[in-house]
C-alpha positions in Angstrom: 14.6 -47.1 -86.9 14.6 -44.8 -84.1 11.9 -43.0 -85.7 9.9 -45.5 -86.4 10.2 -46.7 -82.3 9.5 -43.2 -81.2 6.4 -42.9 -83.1 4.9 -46.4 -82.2 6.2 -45.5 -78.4 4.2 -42.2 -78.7 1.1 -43.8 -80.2 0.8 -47.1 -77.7 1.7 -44.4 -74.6 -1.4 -42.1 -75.2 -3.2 -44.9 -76.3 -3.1 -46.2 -72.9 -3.5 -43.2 -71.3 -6.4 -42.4 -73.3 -7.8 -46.2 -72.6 -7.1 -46.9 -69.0 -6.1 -43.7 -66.8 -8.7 -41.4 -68.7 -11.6 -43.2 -69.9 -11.2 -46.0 -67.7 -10.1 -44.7 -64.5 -11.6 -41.5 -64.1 -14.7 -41.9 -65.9 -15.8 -45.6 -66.0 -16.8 -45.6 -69.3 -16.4 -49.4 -69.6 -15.9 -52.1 -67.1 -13.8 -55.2 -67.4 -13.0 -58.2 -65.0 -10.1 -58.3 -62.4 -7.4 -60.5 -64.9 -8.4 -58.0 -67.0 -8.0 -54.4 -65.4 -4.8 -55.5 -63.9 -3.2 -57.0 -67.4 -4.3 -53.4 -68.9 -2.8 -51.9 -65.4 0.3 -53.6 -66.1 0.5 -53.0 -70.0 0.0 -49.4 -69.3 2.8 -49.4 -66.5 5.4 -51.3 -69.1 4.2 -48.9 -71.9 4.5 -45.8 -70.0 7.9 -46.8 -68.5 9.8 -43.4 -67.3 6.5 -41.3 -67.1 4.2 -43.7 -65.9 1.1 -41.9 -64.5 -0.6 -43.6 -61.3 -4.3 -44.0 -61.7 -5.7 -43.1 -58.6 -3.8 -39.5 -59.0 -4.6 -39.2 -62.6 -8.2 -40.1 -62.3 -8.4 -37.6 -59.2 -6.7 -34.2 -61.3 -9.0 -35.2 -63.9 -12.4 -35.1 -62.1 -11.2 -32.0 -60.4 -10.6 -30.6 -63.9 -13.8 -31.7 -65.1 -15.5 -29.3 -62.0 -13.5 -26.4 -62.0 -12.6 -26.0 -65.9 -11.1 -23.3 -66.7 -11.6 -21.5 -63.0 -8.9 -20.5 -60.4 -9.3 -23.8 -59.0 -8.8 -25.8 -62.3 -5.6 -27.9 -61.6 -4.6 -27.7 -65.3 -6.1 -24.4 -67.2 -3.8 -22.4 -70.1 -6.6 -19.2 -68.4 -4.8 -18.7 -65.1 -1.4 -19.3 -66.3 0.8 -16.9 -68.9 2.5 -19.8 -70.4 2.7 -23.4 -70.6 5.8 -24.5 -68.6 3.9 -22.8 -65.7 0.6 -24.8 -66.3 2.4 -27.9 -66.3 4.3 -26.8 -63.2 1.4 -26.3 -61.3 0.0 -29.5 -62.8 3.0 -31.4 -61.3 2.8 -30.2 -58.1 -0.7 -30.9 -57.4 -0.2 -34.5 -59.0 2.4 -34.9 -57.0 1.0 -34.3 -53.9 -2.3 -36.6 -54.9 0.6 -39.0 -55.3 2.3 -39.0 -52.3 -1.2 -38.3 -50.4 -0.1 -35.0 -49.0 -2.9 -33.4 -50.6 -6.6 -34.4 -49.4 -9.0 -33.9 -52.5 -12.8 -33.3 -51.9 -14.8 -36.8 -51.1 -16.4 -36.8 -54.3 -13.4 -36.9 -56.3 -12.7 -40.2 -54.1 -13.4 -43.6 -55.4 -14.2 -46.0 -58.2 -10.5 -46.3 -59.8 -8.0 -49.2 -60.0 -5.2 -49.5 -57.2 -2.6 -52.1 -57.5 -0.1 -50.8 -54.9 2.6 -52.8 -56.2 3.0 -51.7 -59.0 1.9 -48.0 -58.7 4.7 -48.0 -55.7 6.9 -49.8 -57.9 6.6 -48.0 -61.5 6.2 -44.2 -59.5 9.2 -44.5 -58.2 12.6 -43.0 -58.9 14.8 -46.2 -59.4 11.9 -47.4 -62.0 11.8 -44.0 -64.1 15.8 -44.3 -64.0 15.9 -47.7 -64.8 13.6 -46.9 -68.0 15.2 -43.9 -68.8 18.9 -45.9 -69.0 16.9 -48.6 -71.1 15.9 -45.9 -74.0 19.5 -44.2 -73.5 20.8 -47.6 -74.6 18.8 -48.0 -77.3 19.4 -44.4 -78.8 23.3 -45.4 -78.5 22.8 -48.6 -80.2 20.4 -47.1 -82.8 20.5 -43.5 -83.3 22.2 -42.7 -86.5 21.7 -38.8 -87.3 22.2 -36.6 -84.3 18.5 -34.9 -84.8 17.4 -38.7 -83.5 18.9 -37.9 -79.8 16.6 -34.8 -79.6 13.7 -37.3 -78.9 15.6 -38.5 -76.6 14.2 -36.0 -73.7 10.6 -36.8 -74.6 10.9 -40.4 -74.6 11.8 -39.9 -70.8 8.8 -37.1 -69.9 5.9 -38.8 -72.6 3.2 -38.8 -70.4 3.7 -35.4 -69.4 4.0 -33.8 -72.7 0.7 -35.9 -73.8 -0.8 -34.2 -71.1 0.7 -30.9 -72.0 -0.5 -30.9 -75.5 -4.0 -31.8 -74.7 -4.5 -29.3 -71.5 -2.8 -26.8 -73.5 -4.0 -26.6 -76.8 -7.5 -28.0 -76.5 -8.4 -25.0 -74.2 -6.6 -22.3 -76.5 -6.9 -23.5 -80.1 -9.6 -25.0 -82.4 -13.2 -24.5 -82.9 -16.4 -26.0 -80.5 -18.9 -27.8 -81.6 -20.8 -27.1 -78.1 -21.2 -24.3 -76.2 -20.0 -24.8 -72.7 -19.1 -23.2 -69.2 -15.3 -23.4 -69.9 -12.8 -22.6 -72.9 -13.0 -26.0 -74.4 -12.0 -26.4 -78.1 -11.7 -29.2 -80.2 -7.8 -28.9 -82.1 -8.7 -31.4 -85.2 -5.0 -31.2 -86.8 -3.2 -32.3 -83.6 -5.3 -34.5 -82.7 -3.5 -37.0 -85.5 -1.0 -37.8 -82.7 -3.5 -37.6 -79.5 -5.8 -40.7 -79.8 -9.2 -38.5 -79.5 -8.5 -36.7 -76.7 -8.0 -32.9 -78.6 -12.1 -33.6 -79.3 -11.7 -31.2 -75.3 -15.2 -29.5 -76.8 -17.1 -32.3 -77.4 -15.8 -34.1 -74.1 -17.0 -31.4 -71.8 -19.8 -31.2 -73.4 -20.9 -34.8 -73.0 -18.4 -36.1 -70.0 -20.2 -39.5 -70.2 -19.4 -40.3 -73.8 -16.9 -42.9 -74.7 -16.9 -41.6 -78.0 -15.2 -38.0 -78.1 -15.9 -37.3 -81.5 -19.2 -35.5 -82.5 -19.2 -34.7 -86.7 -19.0 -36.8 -89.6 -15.3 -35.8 -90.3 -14.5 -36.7 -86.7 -13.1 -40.1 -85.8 -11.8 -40.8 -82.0 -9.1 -43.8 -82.4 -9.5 -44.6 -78.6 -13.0 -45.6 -78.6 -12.7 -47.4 -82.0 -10.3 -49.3 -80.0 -12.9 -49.6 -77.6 -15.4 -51.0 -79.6 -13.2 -53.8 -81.1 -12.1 -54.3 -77.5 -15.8 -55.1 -76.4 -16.7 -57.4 -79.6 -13.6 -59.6 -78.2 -15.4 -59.7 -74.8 -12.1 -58.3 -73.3 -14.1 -55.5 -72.0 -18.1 -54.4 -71.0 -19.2 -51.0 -72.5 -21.3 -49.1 -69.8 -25.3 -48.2 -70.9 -23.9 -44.8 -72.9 -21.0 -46.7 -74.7 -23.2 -49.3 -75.5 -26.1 -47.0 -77.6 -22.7 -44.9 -79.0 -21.8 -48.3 -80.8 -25.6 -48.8 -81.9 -25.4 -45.2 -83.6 -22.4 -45.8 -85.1 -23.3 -49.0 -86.4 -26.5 -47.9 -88.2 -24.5 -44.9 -89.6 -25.9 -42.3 -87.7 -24.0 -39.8 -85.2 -25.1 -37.5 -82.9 -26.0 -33.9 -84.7 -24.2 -31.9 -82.0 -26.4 -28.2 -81.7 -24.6 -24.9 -82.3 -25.7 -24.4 -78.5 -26.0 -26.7 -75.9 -26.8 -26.1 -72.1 -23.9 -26.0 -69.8 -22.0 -29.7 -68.9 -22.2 -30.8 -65.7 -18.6 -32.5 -64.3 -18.5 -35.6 -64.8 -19.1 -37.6 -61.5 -16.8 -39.7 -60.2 -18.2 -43.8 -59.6 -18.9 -45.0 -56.3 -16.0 -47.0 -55.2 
C-alpha cells in the first residue's frame, strides 16, 4: 500500500505544480474565475502538504530563470554549480528570501500571480510542514511493511523540492533538443514518465508561451492533456496560444519543431 500512496502522492504533487504554480502562476497560460483559482489554490496547498511551494515566490524564481537561463544570474542552473545539492542550496535560499520578502526582484518579474495570504502564511509555515510531516509519519507506522518502504519516507516530506530538483537538474544536463536556444535546455524523455511534461526543458524555452510542452509525435505532455479536458468542463479558459494548441492537436497535426530556431525570448510576466 505504501507504494501505491507514494506514487499517486508523487503524481497529484507535480501535477499541481505543473498545473497551478508553473503554468498557471508564472506564465498565465489559462485563466479561470475566482471560486475557481482559489479551490485549485487550496487543492495544491492540501496536496503539497510539507513542501508546499507559495505561488507568488515560485512564479517569481521561475520568470527569473526564464531571463537569465543558464547565466551567473540564473537562480537555478546545473552550469554555475559542481553538483546538485549546491544548486538546490542556492535555489533555497533565493526562494526563501522571495518568501519572506527580504529579497526585492526586478519590477517585471512583479505581478499577475495568485495571493491568498491565508493560506500561503498558513501552509509556508513551520507548524504546517510539521504537522504534515507527523501525518505521513503516522501513516508509514501504520502501513509500512518492508523497511525499504520508510526510505520514501524523507521524500514524502521535501516532494516539491526534489520535483524541482529533477527538472532544473537534469533537463539542463541530459537529453537531446529539439530547438536550438540561448541556454543548455534539453528535453530528458525517459524521466519525464514521473514529471508531468515538465523534462520537455527544450521545447519550453523554446516556445515559453506554449501550454503544450511537448513538440514531436512521440511526445505527449500529461499536464496540458489535463488542461485541455479541464477547459472542455468549463473549469478553466485557455489563453489565445492554448486555445490554437488544442485546434492542432485536434486535427492531428503538431508543430514540426526546426532543427534551428532563433533564440527564445523570456517569457514575460502578466500585468497584475
Amino acid at each position: 500500500m505504501v507504494p501505491f500512496v507514494f506514487a499517486a502522492h508523487w503524481t497529484l504533487s507535480v501535477l499541481v505544480q505543473s498545473l497551478f504554480q508553473h503554468r498557471y502562476a508564472a506564465h498565465r497560460m489559462f485563466t479561470m474565475t475566482p471560486r475557481a483559482e482559489r479551490v485549485l489554490h487550496l487543492t495544491t496547498a492540501l496536496v503539497q502538504g510539507s513542501s508546499y511551494l507559495d505561488p507568488r515566490a515560485y512564479a517569481i524564481l521561475h520568470r527569473e530563470h526564464h531571463a537569465y537561463a543558464d547565466t551567473a544570474r540564473d537562480p537555478h542552473s546545473p552550469a554555475h554549480h559542481e553538483h546538485l545539492p549546491r544548486m538546490m542550496l542556492a535555489t533555497g535560499r533565493r526562494y526563501g528570501g522571495l518568501l519572506t520578502r527580504n529579497i526585492r526582484p526586478e519590477a517585471r518579474f512583479i505581478g499577475g500571480y495568485p495571493e491568498w495570504t491565508a493560506v500561503d502564511r498558513f501552509f509556508s509555515g513551520w507548524p504546517s510542514r510539521l504537522g504534515f510531516g507527523a501525518l505521513y509519519t503516522l501513516f508509514y507506522k501504520r502501513f509500512a511493511t518492508r523497511w525499504w518502504h520508510w526510505a520514501l519516507l524523507p521524500m514524502h516530506f521535501v516532494m516539491g523540492p526534489v520535483h524541482g530538483a529533477i527538472v532544473n537538474w537534469c533537463g539542463h544536463r541530459y537529453g537531446y533538443r529539439n530547438f536550438a536556444t540561448r541556454d543548455q535546455s534539453r528535453n530528458t524523455l525517459p524521466l519525464d514518465v514521473v514529471c508531468m511534461g515538465e523534462l520537455f526543458q527544450n521545447n519550453h524555452h523554446a516556445r515559453p508561451a506554449s501550454p503544450n510542452f511537448a513538440a514531436k509525435r512521440f511526445e505527449m505532455d500529461p499536464t496540458w492533456q489535463v488542461m485541455r479536458l479541464l477547459a472542455r468542463l468549463k473549469l478553466i479558459q485557455l489563453g489565445q496560444v492554448a486555445r490554437e494548441e488544442a485546434t492542432r492537436t485536434a486535427e492531428g497535426s503538431r508543430r514540426v519543431p526546426l532543427k534551428t530556431s532563433r533564440p527564445a525570448a523570456a517569457a514575460s510576466p502578466p500585468s497584475p
